[in-house]
N, C-alpha and C positions, 0 to 999 in steps of 0.2 A: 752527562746527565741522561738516565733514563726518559725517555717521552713519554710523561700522564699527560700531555695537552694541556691546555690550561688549565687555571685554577679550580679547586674542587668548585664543581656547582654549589652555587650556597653559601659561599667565605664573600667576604668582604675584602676588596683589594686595597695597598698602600697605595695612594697615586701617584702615579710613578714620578714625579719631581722629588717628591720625599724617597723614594726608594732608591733613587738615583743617589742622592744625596747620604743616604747613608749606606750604599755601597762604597761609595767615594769616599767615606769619609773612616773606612773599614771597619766598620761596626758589623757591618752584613758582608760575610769574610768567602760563603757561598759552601764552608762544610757543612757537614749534616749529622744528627745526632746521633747516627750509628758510626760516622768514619770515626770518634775519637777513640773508639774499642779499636779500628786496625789501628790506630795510629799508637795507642797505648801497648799494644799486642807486638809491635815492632821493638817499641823503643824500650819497652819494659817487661816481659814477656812473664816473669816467674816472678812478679810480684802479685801480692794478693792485691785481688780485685772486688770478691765478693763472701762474705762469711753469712751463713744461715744454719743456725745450731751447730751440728756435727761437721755440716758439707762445709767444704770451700773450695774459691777456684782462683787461679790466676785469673791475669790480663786474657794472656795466650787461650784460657781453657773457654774462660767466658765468651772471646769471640767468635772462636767453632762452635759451639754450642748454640749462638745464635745464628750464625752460620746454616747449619744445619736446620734448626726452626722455623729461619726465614725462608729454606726452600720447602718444607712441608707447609708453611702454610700459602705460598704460591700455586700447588697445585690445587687447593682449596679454593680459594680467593684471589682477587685482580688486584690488581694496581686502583686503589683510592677504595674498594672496597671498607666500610666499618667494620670492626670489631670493639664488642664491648666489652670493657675488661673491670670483673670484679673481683679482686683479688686480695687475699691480705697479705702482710709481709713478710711473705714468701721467695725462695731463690727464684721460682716461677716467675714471678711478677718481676721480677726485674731482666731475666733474659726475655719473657713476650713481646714487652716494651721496644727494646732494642732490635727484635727479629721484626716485629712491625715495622720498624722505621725503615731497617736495611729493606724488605719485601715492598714497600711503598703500600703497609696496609692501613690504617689508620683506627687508632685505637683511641675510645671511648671511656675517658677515666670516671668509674661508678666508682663507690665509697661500698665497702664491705657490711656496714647499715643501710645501707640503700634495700627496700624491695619491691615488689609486684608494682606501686604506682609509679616508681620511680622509672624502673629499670624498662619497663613497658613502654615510657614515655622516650627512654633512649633509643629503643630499637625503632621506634615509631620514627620520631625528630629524623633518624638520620639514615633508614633505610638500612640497618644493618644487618647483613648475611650471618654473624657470627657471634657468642657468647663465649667468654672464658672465666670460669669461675670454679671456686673449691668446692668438697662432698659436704661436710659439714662443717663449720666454724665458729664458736663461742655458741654450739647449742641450736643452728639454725642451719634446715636442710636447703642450703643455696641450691643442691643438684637437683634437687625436688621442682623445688621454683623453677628454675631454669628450661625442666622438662615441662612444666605448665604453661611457661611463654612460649616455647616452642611449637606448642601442638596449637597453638590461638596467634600468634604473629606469622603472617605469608612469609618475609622476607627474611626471618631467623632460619638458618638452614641447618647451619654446624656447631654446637655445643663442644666444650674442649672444657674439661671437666679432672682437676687435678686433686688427688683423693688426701684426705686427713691425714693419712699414717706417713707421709713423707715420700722420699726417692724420687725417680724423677718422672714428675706428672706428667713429660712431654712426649714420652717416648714412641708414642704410637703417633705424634705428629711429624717427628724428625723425619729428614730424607737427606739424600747424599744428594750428587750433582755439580753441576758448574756452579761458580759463587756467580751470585745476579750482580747487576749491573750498579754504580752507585744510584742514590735516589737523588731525586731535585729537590733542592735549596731552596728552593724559593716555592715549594709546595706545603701543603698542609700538612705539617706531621703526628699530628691527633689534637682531640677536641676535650676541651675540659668544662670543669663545669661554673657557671658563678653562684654565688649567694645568691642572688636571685630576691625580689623582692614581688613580684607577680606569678607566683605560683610554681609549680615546678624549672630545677633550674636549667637556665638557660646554657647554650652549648658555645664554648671560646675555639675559634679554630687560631691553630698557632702554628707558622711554618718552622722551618727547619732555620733559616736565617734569624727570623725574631726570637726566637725560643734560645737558640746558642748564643744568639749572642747574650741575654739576658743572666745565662746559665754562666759564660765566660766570664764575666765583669760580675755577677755573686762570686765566684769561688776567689777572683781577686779581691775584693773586699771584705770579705773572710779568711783569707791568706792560706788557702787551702793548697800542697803541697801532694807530691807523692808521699811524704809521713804522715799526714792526714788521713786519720780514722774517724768515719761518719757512724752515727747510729742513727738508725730509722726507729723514732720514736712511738712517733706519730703514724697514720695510715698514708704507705707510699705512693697512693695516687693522688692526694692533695698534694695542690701547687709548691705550698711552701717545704716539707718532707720533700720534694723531688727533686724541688728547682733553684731555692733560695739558701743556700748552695745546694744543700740536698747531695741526694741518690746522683743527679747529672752530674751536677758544681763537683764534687771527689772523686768523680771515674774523669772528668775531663782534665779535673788535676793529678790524673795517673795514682789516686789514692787505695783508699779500704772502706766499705760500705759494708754495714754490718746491720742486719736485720734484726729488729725486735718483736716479735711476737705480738707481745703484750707491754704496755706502758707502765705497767704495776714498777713502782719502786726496787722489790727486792728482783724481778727479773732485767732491769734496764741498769742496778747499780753492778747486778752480776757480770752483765753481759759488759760493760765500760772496765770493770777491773779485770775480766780476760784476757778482751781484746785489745786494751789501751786505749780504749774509745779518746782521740782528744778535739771533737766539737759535737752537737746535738743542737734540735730546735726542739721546742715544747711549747704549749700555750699555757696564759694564765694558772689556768686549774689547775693542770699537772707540773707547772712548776711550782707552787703550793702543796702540793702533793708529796713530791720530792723531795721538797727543803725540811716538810716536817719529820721525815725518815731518814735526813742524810748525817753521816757519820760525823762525827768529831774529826774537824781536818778538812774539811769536801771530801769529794772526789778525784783521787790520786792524779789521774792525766789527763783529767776532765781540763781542757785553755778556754775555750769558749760553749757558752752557753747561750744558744737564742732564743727568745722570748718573741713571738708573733701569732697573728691570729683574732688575736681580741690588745684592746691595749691595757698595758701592763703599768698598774699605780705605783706612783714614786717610794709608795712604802714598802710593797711588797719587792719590789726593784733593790731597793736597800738591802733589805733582809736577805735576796738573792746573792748578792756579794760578798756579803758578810758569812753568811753559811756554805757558799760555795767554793770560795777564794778564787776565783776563776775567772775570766772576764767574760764580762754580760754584754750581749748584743741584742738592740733591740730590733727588730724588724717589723713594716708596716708596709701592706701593699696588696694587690689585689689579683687575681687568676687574668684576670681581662690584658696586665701588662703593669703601670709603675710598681717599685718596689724601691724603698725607700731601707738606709740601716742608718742606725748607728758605726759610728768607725772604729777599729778596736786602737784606736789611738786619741780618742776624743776623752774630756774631759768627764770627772764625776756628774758634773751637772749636767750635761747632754748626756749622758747614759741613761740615767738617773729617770730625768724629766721630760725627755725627748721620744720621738717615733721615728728620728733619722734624717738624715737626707735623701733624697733619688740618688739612683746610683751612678748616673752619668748625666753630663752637659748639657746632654743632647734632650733630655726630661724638659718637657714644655710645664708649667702650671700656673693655673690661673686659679685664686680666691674669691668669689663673688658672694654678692646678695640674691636676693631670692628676682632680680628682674636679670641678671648674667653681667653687673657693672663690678669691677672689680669694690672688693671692701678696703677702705686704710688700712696701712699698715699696721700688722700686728693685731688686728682683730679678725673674729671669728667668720667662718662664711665657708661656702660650699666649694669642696673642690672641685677642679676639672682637669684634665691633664690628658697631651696627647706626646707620641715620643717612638722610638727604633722599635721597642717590642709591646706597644700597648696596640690594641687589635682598631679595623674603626668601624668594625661590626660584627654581631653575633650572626651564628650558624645560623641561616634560613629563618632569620625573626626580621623581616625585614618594618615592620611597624613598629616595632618593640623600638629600632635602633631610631626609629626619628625621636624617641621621646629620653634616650639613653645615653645621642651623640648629639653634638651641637652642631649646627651647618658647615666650621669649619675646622671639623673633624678630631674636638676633643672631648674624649669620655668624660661622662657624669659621674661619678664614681660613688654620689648618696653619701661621701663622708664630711664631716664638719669639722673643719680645722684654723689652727689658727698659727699662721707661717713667720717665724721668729726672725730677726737680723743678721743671724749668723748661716740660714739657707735652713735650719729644721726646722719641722712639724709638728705641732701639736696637734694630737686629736681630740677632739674635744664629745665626739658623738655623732650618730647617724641622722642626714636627713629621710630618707628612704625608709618604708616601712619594712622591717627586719629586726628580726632577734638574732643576736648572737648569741649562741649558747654554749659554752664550753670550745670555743672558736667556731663550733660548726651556724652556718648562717640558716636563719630558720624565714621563710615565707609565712605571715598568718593567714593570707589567704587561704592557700594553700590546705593546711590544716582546719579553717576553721569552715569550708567546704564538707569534710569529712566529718565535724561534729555537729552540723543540723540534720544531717542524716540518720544521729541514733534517738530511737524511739523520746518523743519528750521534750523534746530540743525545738525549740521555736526563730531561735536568735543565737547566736555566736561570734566570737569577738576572742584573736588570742593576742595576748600583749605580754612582752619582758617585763620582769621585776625583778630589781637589784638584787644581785647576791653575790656575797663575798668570797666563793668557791669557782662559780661558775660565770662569776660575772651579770649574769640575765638567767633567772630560771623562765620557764612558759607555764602562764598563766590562762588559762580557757574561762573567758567569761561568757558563762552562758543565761540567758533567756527561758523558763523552761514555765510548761505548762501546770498550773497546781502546785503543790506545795513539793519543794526540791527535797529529791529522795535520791537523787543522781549521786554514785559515790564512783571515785576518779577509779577502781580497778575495774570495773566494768567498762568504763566508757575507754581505756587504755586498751582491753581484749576487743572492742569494738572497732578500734583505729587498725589495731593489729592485724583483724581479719580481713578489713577495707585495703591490706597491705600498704600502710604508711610506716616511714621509715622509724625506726626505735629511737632516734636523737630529736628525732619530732613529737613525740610525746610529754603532753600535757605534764610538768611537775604536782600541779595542783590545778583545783578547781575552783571558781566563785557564781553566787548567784546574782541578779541585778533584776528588777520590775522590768527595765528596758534599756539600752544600751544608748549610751550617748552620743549625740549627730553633731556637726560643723552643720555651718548656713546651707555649706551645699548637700545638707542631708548624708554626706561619709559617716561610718563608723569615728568618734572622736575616740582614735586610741590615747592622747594623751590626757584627756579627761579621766578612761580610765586608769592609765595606771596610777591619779591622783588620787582616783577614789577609792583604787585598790590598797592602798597606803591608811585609810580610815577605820578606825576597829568597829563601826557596824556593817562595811560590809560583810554577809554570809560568804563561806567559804569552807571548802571540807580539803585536807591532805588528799 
C-alpha cells in the first residue's frame, strides 16, 4: 500500500468493529478499483475492454493507457489531491477515472449539466487543484466556463480540457516512467454526489473497499461475465451507469463497456445491434422512450434491461417485457450506499411490482414512523439502513450528518417504503423534500433561491407535479408583485445566466396571492401541489 496517511480529512470513518467485521467476513477483500485492469490485462489481455464510436481498446491497451495517465497526472497532482471530473461518455472519462484511482487522485463526479453554481460549489467543498472537462458538448462551451472558474477559484490550478473532434484528449497529459506504487484500499477513492435535499448536492466519499465491494456483488447479481456487453446509456458519472453494475461491475467481470453518446433511441438501438450490447440501465423516461421506438421483436442481444433512478409503475414495467422480450431488472438505491435489485430469477410479480432486495445479508434496515419506532409489518414508513458500502457520513458536512445519520450510524435515506414478507421493497415515495425529475434529484431550495432574485418575484416555492414521461415535472410557484406578466422563457434565461443547471429548470410556471405555511410557518409544499392540481390556479407553460 502506498502511504496517504490517514483518512482523507473530511470522510467519515467505518468504526472499526464494523470494518473489522467485514474484512473478516470478506466483503472488504482490500483490492482497489484500478487493480481489476492489471488483473483483467493478465488474464485477458486482447479482449475488448472499451468501445467509443470508432476507437477501441483491449484489457491490455486500457491499462497502459491509464498507466501512462496516472503518471502525468502525479507530476501535476499529490496523493488525495481533488480533481473534478466533467465529462460525457467519452473514452476519456473512463481511462481519467481509472488513472485517478491508480495515482491516488480523487476525482469529483459532476454531471455534464452541471454549471457555474454547481461546479463552483465543488471546487469550493473540496479544495480542488484541478478541472477536467470537454470544449463543447450538446451546444455548451464547458471550456469557457471552466476558464471563468479558474481565473475566480484560488485552488483550481490545472484545467485538462478534452476537445469535441475526438482522438485522444489526453495526450499532453501522458508521461512514461516507473508504474506508481498500488493505492490503499481502505482510502477514499472519489466523491460523488447525492440528491440532495438542502441545496446544492452533497459530496459521498467512497473508498476503494466499499466501492468494489458494492461493484463485485452488482455484477454477481447481474450475472455479468466476460461475454457481457454494457452500454452506458445514461451519464457515466452517475452512481448507477458506473456502479450498478455499470462502467465498474463489466470491466471487473472482464467484460465490453460500450459508450453512448446520446440516449436518443435510434443512436443506443444502433450502437446494441453493432456491438451486441447484452445488458443496459435506463430510468423511467427513457425506458418509455425506448419502448415507444423499439422494433417488432425487441432488441436482438439485448438479456437484461435495468430500470432505476425513479421508480418504475407496474404498468409501464409490463409493457417493458412485453415489447422488449428481455429480462427486466428493477434497481433501487442510492449514491450514499444500499442498493437493492430485483433477481433475474425472481418471479413476474416481484419484477413486476417490486424495487428489489439489498443486495447482501450484511444490508441492515429499519422501517419507522416519523418518531424512529419501527412500523408493523408490511406497512409504510421511512427508511433507514446502514451496511459494507453505505457511507456514515458526507464530505466535510459535518451538521448536515447529525440530522441525515442516526446515532447509531444508520442512514436516513428520505424514502418511504413499504417492506413485503418475502425481504422486497416497495417504494412508495419521498419523505424529504426533492423532486425527482427524469431520475435526476432536484433540491427546491436550491432553485427557488435563484427565482426571488429575478426582477418581480416577491415569494417562491418549487414543487413536483406528476407526470407520466418524467415522473415529476418542476413547478415554480411564484409570488409576484402586480398583476403576473412573468412568462417561464425569461425567467429560464434568468436561471441560466445565475448558472443553474439545465435539469434544474422550471417546466412551468404558477401564480399564488401568497404561498401556503405549516404551524411552523415552512413553505407547505404539499398544500401546494394540491392546489396546483385545481383549475383556478393561474399558470403559464
Amino acid at each position: 500500500m502506498t502511504d496517504t496517511g490517514s483518512l482523507l480529512e473530511g470522510a467519515v470513518p467505518w468504526p472499526a468493529a464494523f470494518a473489522e467485521r467485514y474484512r473478516a467476513e470478506g466483503l472488504w477483500t482490500g483490492e482497489t478499483l484500478d487493480g481489476m485492469l492489471r488483473r483483467n490485462a493478465a488474464a485477458d489481455p486482447d479482449r475488448t475492454a472499451l468501445v467509443c464510436g470508432e476507437r477501441r481498446l483491449t484489457h491490455a491497451e486500457l491499462d497502459a493507457r491509464v498507466d501512462s495517465l496516472a503518471c502525468g497526472l502525479r507530476q501535476r497532482l499529490r496523493p488525495l489531491d481533488r480533481i473534478v471530473v466533467q465529462l460525457p461518455n467519452r473514452m476519456e472519462l473512463v481511462e481519467l477515472l481509472f488513472a485517478c484511482f491508480r495515482a491516488s487522485v480523487i476525482p469529483v463526479m459532476a454531471l455534464p449539466g452541471h454549471r457555474r453554481v454547481d461546479l463552483e460549489h465543488f471546487v469550493r467543498q473540496t479544495d480542488a487543484r484541478a478541472l477536467a472537462t470537454v470544449g463543447r458538448w450538446a451546444g455548451f462551451d464547458h471550456a469557457g466556463l471552466a476558464r471563468v472558474l479558474r481565473g475566480d477559484l484560488e485552488s483550481l490550478e490545472h484545467l485538462f480540457v478534452v476537445s469535441e473532434e475526438g482522438g485522444d484528449g489526453f495526450d499532453s497529459l501522458r508521461a512514461g516512467g516507473a508504474g506508481l506504487p498500488p493505492a490503499d484500499a481502505t482510502q477514499v477513492a472519489l466523491l460523488q454526489l447525492s440528491g440532495g435535499s438542502t441545496g446544492t448536492p452533497k459530496l459521498i466519499p467512497r473508498t476503494h473497499d466499499d466501492y468494489l465491494f458494492s461493484v463485485r456483488r452488482s455484477a454477481e447479481l447481474c450475472g455479468l461475465g466476460p461475454s457481457s456487453v454494457y452500454l452506458v446509456a445514461l451519464p457515466g458519472t452517475h452512481n448507477f451507469p458506473l456502479s450498478s453494475a455499470g462502467i465498474l461491475g463489466a470491466l471487473w467481470a472482464g467484460g465490453t463497456v460500450v459508450l453512448c453518446p446520446r440516449p436518443d433511441p435510434s443512436t443506443a438501438f444502433g450502437l446494441i445491434d453493432r456491438e451486441g450490447v447484452t445488458i443496459t440501465g435506463v430510468v423511467p423516461p427513457l425506458a418509455r422512450a425506448w419502448l415507444a421506438a423499439a422494433p417488432a421483436g425487441g432488441l436482438s442481444s439485448l438479456e437484461v434491461l435495468q430500470v432505476g433512478g425513479a421508480k418504475l409503475d407496474p404498468e409501464l414495467a409490463t409493457e417493458l417485457v412485453e415489447g422488449f422480450g428481455c429480462t427486466l431488472q428493477q434497481v433501487f438505491g442510492m449514491a450514499e450506499g444500499l442498493v437493492c435489485y430485483t433477481r433475474l430469477g425472481d418471479s413476474p410479480g416481484v419484477v413486476l411490482e417490486t424495487q428489489g432486495r439489498p443486495m447482501c445479508e450484511a444490508d441492515e434496515l429499519r422501517v419507522v414512523d416519523a418518531n424512529g419506532d419501527p412500523v408493523p409489518d408490511g406497512e409504510v414508513g421511512d427508511l433507514q439502513t446502514r451496511g459494507p458500502y453505505t457511507i456514515r457520513g458526507y464530505y466535510r458536512a459535518p451538521e448536515h450528518d447529525r440530522s441525515a445519520f442516526t446515532a447509531d450510524g444508520f442512514y436516513r435515506t428520505g424514502d418511504r417504503v413499504r417492506l413485503r414478507p418475502d425481504g422486497n421493497l416497495v417504494v412508495e415515495g419521498r419523505s424529504k423534500e426533492q423532486v425527482s425529475r427524469g431520475g435526476e434529484k432536484i433540491a427546491p431550495v436550491e432553485v427557488e433561491a435563484h427565482l426571488r432574485t429575478f426582477p418581480g418575484v416577491r415569494d417562491a416555492a418549487v414543487v413536483g407535479v406528476p407526470d407520466r414521461v418524467l415522473g415529476e415535472r418542476l413547478c415554480a410557484v411564484l409570488v409576484v408583485e402586480g398583476e403576473p406578466q412573468i412568462r417561464r422563457p425569461a425567467l429560464v434565461r434568468h436561471l441560466r445566466d445565475r448558472g443553474v443547471a439545465e435539469f434544474k429548470m422550471p417546466d412551468r410556471i404558477a401564480f399564488v396571492d401568497a404561498l401556503p405555511t405549516t404551524k411552523v410557518g415552512k413553505t407547505d409544499r404539499r398544500a401546494l401541489e394540491r392546489q396546483l392540481r385545481h383549475p383556478a390556479t393561474g399558470g403559464t407553460p
